[in-house]
N, CA, C and O atoms as a GROMACS GRO file, in nm:
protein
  580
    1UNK      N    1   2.206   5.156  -1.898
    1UNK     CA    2   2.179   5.164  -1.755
    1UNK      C    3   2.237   5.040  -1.686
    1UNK      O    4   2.252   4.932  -1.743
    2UNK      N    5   2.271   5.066  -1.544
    2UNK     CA    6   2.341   4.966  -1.485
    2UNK      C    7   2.250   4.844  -1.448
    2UNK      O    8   2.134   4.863  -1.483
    3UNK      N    9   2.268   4.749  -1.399
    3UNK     CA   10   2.144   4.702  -1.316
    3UNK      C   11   2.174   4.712  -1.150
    3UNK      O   12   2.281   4.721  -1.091
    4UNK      N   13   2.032   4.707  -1.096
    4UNK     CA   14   2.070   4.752  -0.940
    4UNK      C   15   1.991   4.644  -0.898
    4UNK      O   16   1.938   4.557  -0.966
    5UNK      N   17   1.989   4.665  -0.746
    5UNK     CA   18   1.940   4.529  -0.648
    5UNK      C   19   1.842   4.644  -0.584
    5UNK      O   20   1.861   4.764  -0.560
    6UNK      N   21   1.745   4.569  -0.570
    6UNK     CA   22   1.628   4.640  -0.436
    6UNK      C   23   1.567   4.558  -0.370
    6UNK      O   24   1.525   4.464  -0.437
    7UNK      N   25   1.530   4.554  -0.202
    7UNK     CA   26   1.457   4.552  -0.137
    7UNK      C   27   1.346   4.550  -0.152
    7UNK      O   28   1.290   4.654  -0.186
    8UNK      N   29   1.269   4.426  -0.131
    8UNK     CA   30   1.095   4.411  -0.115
    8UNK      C   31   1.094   4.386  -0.046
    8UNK      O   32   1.193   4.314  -0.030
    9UNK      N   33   1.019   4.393   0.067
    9UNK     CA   34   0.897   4.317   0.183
    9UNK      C   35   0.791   4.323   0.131
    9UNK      O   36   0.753   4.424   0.072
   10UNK      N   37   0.705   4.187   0.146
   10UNK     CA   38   0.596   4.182   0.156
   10UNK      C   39   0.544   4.164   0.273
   10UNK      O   40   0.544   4.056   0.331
   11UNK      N   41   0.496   4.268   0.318
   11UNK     CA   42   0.449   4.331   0.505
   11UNK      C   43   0.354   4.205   0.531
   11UNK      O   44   0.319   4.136   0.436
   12UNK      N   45   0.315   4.179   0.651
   12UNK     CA   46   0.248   4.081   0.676
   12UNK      C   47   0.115   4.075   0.642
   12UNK      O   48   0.066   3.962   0.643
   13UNK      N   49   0.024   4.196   0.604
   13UNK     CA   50  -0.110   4.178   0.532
   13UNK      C   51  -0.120   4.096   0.405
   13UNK      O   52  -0.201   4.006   0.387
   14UNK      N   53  -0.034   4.134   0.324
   14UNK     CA   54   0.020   4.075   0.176
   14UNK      C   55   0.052   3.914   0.156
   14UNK      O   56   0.029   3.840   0.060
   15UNK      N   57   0.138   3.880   0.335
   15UNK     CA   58   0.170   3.754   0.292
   15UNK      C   59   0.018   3.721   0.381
   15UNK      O   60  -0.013   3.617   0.323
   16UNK      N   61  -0.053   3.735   0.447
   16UNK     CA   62  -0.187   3.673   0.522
   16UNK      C   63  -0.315   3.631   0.445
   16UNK      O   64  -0.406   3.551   0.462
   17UNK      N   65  -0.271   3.746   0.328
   17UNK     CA   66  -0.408   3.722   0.248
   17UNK      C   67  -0.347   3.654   0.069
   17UNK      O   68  -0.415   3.638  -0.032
   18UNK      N   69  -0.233   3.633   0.087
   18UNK     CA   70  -0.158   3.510  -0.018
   18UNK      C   71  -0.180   3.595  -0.187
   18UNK      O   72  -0.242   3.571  -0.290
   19UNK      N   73  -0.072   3.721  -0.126
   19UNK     CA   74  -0.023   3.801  -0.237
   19UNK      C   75   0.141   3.789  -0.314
   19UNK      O   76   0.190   3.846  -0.412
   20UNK      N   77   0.188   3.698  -0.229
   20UNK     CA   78   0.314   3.662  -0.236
   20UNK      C   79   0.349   3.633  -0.407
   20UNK      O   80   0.418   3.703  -0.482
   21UNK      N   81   0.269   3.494  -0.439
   21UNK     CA   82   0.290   3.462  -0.591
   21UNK      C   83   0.280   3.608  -0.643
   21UNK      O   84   0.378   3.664  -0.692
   22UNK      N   85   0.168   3.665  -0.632
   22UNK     CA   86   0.142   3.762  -0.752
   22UNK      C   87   0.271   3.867  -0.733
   22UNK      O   88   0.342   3.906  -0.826
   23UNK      N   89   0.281   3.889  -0.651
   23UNK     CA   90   0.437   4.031  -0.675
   23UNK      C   91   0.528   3.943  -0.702
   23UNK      O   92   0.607   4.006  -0.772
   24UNK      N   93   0.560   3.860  -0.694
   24UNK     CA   94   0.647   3.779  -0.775
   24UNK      C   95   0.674   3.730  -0.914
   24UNK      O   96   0.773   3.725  -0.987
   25UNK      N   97   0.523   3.689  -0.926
   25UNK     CA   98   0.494   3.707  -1.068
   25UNK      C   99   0.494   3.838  -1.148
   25UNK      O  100   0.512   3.830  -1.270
   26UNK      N  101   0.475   3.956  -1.093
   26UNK     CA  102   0.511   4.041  -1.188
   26UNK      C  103   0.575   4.112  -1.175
   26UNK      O  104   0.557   4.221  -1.228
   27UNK      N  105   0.709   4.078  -1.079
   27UNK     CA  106   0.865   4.114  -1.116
   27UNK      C  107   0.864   4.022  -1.243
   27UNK      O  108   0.885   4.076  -1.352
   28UNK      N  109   0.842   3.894  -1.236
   28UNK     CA  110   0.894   3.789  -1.325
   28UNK      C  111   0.872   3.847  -1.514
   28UNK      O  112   0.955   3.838  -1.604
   29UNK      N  113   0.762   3.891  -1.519
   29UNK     CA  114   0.660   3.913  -1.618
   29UNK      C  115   0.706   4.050  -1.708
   29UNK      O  116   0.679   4.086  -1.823
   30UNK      N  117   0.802   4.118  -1.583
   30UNK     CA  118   0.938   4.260  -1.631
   30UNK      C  119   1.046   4.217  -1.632
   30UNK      O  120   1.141   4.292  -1.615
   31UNK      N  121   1.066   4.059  -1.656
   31UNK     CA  122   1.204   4.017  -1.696
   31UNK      C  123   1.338   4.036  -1.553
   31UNK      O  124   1.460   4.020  -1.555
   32UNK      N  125   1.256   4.070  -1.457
   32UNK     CA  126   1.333   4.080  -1.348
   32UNK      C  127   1.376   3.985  -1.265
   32UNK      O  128   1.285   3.902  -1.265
   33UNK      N  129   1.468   3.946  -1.190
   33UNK     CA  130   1.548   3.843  -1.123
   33UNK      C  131   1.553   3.835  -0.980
   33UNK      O  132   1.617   3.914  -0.910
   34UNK      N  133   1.479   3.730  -0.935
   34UNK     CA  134   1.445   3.716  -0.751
   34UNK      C  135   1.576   3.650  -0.768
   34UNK      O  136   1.601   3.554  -0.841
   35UNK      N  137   1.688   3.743  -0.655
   35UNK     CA  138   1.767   3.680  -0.624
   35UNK      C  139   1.813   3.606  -0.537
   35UNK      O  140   1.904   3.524  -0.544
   36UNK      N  141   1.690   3.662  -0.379
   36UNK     CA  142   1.683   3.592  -0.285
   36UNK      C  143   1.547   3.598  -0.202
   36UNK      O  144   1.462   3.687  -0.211
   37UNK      N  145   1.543   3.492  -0.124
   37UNK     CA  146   1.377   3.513  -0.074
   37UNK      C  147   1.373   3.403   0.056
   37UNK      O  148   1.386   3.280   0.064
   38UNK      N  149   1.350   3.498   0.141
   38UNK     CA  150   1.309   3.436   0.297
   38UNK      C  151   1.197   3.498   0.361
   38UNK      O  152   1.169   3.618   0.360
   39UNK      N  153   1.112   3.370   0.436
   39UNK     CA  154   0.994   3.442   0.516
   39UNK      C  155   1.097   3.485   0.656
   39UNK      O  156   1.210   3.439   0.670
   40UNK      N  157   1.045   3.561   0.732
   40UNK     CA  158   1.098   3.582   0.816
   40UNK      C  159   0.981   3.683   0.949
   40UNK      O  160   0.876   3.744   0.931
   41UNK      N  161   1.059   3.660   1.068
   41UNK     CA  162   0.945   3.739   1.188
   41UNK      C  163   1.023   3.864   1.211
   41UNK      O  164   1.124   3.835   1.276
   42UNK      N  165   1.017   3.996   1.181
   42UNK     CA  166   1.095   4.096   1.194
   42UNK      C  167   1.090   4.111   1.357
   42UNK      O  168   1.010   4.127   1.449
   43UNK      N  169   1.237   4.094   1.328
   43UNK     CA  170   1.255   4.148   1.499
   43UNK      C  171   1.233   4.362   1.486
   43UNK      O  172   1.216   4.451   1.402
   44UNK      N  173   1.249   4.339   1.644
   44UNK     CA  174   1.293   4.511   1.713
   44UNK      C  175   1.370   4.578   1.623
   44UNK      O  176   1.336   4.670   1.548
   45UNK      N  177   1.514   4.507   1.640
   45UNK     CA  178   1.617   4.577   1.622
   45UNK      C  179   1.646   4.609   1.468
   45UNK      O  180   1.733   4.688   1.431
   46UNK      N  181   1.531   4.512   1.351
   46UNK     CA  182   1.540   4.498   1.250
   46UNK      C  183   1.476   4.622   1.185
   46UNK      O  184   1.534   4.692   1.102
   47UNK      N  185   1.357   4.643   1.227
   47UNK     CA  186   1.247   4.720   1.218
   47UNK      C  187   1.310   4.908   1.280
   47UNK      O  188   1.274   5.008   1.218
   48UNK      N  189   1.396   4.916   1.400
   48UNK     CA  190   1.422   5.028   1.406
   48UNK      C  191   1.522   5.079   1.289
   48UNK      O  192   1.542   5.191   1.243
   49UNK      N  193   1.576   4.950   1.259
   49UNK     CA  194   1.726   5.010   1.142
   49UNK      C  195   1.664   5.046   1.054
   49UNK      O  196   1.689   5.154   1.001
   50UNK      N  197   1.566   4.967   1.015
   50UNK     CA  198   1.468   4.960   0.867
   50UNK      C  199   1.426   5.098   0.860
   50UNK      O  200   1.466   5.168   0.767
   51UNK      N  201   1.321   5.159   0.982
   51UNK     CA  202   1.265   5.237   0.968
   51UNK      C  203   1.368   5.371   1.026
   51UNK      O  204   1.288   5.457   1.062
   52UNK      N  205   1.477   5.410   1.043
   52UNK     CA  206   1.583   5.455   1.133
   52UNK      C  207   1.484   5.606   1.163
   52UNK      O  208   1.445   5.648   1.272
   53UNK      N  209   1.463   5.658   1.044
   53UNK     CA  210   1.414   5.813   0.980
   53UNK      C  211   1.291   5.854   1.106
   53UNK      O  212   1.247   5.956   1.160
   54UNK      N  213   1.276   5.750   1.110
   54UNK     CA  214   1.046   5.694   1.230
   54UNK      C  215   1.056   5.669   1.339
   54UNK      O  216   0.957   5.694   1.406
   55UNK      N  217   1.166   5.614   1.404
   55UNK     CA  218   1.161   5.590   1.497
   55UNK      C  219   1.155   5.691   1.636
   55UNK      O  220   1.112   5.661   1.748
   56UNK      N  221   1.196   5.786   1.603
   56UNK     CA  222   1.148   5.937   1.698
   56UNK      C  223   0.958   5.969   1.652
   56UNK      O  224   0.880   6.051   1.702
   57UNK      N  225   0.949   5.928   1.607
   57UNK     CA  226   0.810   6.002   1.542
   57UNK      C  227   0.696   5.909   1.649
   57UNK      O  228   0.714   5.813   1.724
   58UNK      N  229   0.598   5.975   1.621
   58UNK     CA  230   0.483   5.890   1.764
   58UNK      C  231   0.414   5.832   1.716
   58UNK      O  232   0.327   5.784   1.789
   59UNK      N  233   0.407   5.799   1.569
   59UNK     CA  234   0.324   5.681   1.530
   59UNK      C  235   0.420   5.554   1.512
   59UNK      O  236   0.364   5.450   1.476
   60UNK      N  237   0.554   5.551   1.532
   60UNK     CA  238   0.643   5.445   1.534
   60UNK      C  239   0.603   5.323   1.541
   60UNK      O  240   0.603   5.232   1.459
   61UNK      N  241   0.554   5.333   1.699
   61UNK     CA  242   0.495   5.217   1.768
   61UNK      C  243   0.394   5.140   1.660
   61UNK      O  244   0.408   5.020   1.637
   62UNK      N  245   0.295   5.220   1.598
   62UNK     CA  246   0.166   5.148   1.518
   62UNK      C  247   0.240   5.044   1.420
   62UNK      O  248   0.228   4.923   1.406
   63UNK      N  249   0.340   5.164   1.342
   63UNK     CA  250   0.448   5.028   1.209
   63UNK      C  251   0.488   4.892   1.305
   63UNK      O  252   0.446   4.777   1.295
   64UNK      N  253   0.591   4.951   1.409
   64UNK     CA  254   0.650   4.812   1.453
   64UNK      C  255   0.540   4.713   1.470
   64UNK      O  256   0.560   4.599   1.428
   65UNK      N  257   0.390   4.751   1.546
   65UNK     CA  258   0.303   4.620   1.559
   65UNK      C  259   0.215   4.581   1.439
   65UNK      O  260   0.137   4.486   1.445
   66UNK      N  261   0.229   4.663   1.321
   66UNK     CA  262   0.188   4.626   1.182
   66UNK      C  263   0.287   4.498   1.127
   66UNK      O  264   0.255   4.380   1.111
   67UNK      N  265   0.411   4.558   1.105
   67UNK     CA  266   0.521   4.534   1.077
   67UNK      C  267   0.539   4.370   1.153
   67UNK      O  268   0.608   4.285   1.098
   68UNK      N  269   0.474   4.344   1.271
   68UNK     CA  270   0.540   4.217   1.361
   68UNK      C  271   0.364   4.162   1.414
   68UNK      O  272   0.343   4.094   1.515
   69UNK      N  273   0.250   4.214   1.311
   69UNK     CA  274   0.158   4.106   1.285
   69UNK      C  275   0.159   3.993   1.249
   69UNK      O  276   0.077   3.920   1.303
   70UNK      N  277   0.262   3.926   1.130
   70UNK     CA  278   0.250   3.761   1.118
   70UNK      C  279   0.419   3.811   1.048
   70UNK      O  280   0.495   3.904   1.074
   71UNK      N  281   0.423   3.703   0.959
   71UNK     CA  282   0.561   3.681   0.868
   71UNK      C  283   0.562   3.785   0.760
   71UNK      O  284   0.467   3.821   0.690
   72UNK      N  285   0.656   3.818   0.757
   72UNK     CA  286   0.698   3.910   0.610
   72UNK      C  287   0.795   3.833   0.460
   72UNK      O  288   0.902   3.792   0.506
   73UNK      N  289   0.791   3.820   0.386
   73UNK     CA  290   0.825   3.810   0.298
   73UNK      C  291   0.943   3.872   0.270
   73UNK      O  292   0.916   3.972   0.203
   74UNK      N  293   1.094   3.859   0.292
   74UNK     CA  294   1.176   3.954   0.232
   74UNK      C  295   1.265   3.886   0.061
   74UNK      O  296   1.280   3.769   0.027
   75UNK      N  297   1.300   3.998  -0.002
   75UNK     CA  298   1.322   3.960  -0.134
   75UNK      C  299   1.435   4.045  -0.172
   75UNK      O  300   1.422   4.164  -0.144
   76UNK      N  301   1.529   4.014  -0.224
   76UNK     CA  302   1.625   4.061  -0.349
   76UNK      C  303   1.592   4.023  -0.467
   76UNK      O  304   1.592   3.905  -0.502
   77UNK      N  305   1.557   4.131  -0.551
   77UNK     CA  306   1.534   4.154  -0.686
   77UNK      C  307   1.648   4.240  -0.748
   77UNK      O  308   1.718   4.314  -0.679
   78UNK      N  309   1.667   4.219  -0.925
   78UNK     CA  310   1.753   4.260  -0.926
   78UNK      C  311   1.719   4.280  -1.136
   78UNK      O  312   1.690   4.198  -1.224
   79UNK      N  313   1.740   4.404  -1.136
   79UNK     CA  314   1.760   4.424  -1.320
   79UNK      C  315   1.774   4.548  -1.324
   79UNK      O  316   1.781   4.615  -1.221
   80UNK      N  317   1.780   4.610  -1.476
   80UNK     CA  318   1.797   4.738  -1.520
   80UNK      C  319   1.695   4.844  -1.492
   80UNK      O  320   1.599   4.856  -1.568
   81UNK      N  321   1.711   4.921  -1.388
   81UNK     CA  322   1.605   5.001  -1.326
   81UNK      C  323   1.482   5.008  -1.251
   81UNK      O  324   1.374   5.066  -1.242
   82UNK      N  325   1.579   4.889  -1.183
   82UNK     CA  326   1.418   4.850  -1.116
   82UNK      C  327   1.366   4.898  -1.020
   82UNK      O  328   1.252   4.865  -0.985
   83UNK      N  329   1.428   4.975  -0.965
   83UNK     CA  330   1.402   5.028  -0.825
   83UNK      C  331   1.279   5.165  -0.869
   83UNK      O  332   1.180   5.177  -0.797
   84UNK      N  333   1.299   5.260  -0.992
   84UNK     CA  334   1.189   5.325  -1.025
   84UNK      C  335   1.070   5.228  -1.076
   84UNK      O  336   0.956   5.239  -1.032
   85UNK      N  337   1.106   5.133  -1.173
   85UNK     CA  338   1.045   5.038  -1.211
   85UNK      C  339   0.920   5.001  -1.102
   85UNK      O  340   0.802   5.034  -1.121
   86UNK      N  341   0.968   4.929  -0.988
   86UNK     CA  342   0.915   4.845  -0.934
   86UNK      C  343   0.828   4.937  -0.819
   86UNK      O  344   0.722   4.884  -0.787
   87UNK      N  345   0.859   5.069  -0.751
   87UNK     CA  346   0.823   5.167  -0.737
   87UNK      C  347   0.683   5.204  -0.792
   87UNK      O  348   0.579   5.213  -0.726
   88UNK      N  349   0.698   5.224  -0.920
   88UNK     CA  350   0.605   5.242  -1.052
   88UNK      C  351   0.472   5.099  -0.988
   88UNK      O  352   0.362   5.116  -0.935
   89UNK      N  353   0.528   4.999  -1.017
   89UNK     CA  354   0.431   4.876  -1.004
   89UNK      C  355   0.386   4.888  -0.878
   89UNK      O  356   0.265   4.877  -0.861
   90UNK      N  357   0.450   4.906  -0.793
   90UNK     CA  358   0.347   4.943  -0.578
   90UNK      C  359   0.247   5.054  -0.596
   90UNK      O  360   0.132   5.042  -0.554
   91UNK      N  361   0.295   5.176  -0.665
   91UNK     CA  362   0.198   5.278  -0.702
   91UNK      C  363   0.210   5.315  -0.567
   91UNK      O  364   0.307   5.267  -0.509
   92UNK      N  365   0.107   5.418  -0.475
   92UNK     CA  366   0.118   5.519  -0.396
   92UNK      C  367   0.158   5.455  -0.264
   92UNK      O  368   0.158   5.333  -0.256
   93UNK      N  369   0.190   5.523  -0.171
   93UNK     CA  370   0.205   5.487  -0.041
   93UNK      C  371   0.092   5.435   0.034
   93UNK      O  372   0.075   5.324   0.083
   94UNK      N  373  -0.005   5.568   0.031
   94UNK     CA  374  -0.149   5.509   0.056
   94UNK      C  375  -0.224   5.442  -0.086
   94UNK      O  376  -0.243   5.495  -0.196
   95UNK      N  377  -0.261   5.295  -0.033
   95UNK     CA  378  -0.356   5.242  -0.126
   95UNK      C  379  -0.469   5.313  -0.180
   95UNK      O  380  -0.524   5.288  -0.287
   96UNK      N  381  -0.510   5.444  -0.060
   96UNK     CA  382  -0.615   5.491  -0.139
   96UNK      C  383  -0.611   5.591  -0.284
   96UNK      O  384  -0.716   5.624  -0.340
   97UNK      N  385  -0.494   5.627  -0.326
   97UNK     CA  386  -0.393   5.706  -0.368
   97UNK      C  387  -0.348   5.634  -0.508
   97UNK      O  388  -0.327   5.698  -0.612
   98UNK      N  389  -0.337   5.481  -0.496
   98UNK     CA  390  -0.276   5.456  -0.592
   98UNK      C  391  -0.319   5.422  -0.686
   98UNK      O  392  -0.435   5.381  -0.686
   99UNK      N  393  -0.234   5.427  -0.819
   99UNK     CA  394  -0.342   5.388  -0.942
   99UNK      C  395  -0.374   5.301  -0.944
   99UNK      O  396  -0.324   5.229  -0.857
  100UNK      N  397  -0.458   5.247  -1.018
  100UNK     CA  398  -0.556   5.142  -1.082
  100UNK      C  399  -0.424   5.031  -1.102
  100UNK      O  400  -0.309   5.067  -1.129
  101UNK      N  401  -0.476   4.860  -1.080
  101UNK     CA  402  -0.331   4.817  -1.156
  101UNK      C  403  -0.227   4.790  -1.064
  101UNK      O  404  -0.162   4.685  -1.061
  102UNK      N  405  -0.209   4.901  -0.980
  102UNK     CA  406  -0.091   4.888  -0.893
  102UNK      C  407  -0.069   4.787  -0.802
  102UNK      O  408  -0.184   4.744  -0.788
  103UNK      N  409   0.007   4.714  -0.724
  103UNK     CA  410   0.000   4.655  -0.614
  103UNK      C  411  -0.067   4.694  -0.506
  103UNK      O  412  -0.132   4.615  -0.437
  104UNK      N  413  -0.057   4.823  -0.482
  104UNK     CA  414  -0.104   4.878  -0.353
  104UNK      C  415  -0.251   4.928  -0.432
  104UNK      O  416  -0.316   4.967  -0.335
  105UNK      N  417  -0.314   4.942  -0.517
  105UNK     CA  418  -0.451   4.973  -0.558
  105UNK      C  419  -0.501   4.844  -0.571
  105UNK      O  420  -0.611   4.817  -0.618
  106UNK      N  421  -0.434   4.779  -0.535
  106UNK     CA  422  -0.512   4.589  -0.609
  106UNK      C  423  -0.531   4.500  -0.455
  106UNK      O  424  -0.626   4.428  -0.425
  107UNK      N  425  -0.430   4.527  -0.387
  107UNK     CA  426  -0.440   4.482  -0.273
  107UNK      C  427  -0.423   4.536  -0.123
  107UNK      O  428  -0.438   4.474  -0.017
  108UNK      N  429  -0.394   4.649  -0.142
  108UNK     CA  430  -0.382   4.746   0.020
  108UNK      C  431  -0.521   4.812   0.045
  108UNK      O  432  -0.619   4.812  -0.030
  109UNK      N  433  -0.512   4.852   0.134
  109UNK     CA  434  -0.650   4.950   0.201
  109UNK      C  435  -0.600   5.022   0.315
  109UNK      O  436  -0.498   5.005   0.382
  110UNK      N  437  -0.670   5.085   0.320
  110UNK     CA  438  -0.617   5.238   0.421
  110UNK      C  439  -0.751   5.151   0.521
  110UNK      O  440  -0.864   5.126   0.478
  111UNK      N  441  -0.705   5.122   0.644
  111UNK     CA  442  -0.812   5.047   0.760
  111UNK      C  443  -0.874   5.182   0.863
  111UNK      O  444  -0.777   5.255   0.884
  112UNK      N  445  -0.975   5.226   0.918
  112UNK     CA  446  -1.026   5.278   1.013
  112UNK      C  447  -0.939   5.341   1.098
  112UNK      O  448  -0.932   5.463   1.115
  113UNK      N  449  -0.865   5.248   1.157
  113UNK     CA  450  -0.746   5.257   1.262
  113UNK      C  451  -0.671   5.370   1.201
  113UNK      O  452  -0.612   5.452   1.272
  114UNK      N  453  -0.670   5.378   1.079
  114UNK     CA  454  -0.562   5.507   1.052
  114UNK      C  455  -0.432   5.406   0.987
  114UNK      O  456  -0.361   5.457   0.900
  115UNK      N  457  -0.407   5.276   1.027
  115UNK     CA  458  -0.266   5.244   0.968
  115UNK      C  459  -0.305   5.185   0.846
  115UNK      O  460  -0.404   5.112   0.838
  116UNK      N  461  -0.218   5.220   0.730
  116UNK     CA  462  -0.216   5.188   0.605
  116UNK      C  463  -0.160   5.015   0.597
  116UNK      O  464  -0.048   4.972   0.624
  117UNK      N  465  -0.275   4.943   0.554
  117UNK     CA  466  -0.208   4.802   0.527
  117UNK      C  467  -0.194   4.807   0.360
  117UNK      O  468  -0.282   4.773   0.281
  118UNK      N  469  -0.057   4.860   0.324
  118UNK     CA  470   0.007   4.887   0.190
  118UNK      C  471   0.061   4.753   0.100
  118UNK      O  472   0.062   4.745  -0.023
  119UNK      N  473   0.092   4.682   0.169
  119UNK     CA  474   0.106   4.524   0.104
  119UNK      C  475   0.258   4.532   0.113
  119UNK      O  476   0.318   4.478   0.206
  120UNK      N  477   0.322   4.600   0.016
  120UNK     CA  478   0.479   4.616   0.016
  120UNK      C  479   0.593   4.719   0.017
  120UNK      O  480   0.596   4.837  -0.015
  121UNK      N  481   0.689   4.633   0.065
  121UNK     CA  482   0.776   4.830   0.091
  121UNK      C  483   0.876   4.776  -0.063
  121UNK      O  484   0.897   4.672  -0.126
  122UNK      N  485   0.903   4.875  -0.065
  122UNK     CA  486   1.059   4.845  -0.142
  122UNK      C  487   1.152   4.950  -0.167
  122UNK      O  488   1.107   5.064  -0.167
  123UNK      N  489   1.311   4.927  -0.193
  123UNK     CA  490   1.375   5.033  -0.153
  123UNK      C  491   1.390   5.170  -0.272
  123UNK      O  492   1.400   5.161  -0.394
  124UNK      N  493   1.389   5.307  -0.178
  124UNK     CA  494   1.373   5.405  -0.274
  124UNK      C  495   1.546   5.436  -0.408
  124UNK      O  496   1.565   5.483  -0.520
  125UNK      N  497   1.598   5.395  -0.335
  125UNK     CA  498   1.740   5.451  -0.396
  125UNK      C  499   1.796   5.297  -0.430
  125UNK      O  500   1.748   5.187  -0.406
  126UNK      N  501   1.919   5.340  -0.495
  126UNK     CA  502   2.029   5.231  -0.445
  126UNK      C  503   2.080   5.222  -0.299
  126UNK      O  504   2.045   5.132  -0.223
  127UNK      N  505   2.152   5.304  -0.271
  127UNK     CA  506   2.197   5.323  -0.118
  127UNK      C  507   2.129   5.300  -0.048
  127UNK      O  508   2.178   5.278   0.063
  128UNK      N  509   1.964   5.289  -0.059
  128UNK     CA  510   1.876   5.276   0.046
  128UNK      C  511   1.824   5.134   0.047
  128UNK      O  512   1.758   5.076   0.133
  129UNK      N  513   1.884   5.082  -0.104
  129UNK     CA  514   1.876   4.894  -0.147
  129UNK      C  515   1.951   4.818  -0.104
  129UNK      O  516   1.922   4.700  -0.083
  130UNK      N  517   2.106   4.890  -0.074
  130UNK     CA  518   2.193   4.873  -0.017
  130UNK      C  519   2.178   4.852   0.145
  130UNK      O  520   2.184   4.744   0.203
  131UNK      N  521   2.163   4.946   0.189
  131UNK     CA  522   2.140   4.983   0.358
  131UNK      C  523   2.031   4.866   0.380
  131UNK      O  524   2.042   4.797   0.481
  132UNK      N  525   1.934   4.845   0.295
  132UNK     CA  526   1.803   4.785   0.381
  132UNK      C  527   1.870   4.587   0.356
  132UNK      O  528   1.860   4.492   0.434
  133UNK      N  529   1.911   4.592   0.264
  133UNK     CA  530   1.953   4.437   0.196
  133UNK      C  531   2.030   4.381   0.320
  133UNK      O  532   2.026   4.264   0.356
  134UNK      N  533   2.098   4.480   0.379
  134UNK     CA  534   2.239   4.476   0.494
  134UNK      C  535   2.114   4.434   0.601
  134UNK      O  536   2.099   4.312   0.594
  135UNK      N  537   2.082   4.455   0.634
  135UNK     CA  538   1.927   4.448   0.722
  135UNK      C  539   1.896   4.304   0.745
  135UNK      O  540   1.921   4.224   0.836
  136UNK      N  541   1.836   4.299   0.633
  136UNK     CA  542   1.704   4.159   0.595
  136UNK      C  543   1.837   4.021   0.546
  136UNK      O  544   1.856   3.912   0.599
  137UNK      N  545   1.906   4.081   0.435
  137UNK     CA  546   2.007   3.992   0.421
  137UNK      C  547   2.143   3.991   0.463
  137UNK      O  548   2.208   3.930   0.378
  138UNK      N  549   2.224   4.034   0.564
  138UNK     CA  550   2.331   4.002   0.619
  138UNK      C  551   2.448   3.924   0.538
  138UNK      O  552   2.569   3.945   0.548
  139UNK      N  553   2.380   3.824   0.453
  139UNK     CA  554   2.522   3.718   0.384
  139UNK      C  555   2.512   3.769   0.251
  139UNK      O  556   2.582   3.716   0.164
  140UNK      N  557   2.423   3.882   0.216
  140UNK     CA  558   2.462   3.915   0.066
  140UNK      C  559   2.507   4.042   0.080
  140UNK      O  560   2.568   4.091  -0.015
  141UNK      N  561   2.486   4.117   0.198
  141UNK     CA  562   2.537   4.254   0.211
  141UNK      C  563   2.668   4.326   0.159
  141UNK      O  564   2.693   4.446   0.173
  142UNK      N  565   2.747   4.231   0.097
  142UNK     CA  566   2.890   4.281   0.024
  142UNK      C  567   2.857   4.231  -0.119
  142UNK      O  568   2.947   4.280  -0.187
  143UNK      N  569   2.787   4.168  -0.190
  143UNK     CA  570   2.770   4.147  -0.335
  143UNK      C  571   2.749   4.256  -0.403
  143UNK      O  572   2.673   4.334  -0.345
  144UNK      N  573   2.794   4.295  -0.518
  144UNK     CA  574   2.712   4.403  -0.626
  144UNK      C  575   2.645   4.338  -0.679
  144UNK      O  576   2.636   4.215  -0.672
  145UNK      N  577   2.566   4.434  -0.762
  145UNK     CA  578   2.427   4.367  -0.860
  145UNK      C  579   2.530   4.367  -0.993
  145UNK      O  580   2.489   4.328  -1.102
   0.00000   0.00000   0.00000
């Protein structure tokens, strides 16, 4: 298998309540490779590209002010399959959903409000590791893994 690059955010619940080490640590712990890592304040224009698919949809609005609650965490990771891999380790979309173990069963919660504070995104495909990296990272956007 090849190795590929993916996309993490750690959404701003994750970095507020100081989950950062731990998803880091267990990329590290699967032999996997942080290749790059900036906090950052997601802009507008970042967040519509990110989300391109949502942005017609009428809960839009709720992500962008989830999404631009405090700092996010963005990350390039990078090894042999990691993108199902690491997928595997977030476990469900909704925290309430996910297994035992998971990132999102260990540290997300589905809040009252209805918006899912999930802890982290990361990208589904290559092309979509690709597209989002172009995003968050701009000066690595022409590297292969």
């Amino acid at each position: 298998m090849a190795e590929e690059r993916i996309l993490i955010l750690v959404k701003p619940d994750g970095v507020a309540h100081g989950h950062i080490g731990e998803i880091v640590t267990r990329l590290e712990k699967k032999a996997y490779h942080v290749d790059a890592l900036k906090i950052v304040m997601a802009t507008k224009d970042q967040l519509a590209r990110h989300y391109s698919q949502l942005v017609e949809k009428p809960f839009y609005h709720e992500i962008e002010d989830y999404m631009q609650e405090g700092p996010i965490v963005a990350m390039v990771a990078s090894g042999t399959n990691i993108i199902d891999v690491f997928h595997r380790m977030a476990g469900a979309t909704n925290p309430s959903d996910a297994a035992f173990g998971t990132i999102r069963a260990d540290f997300g919660r589905e809040w009252p409000d209805g918006i899912l504070r999930n802890v982290v995104h990361s990208s589904d495909s290559v092309a979509s590791a690709e597209n989002e990296i172009q995003i968050w990272f701009p000066e690595l956007a022409d590297e292969t893994a």
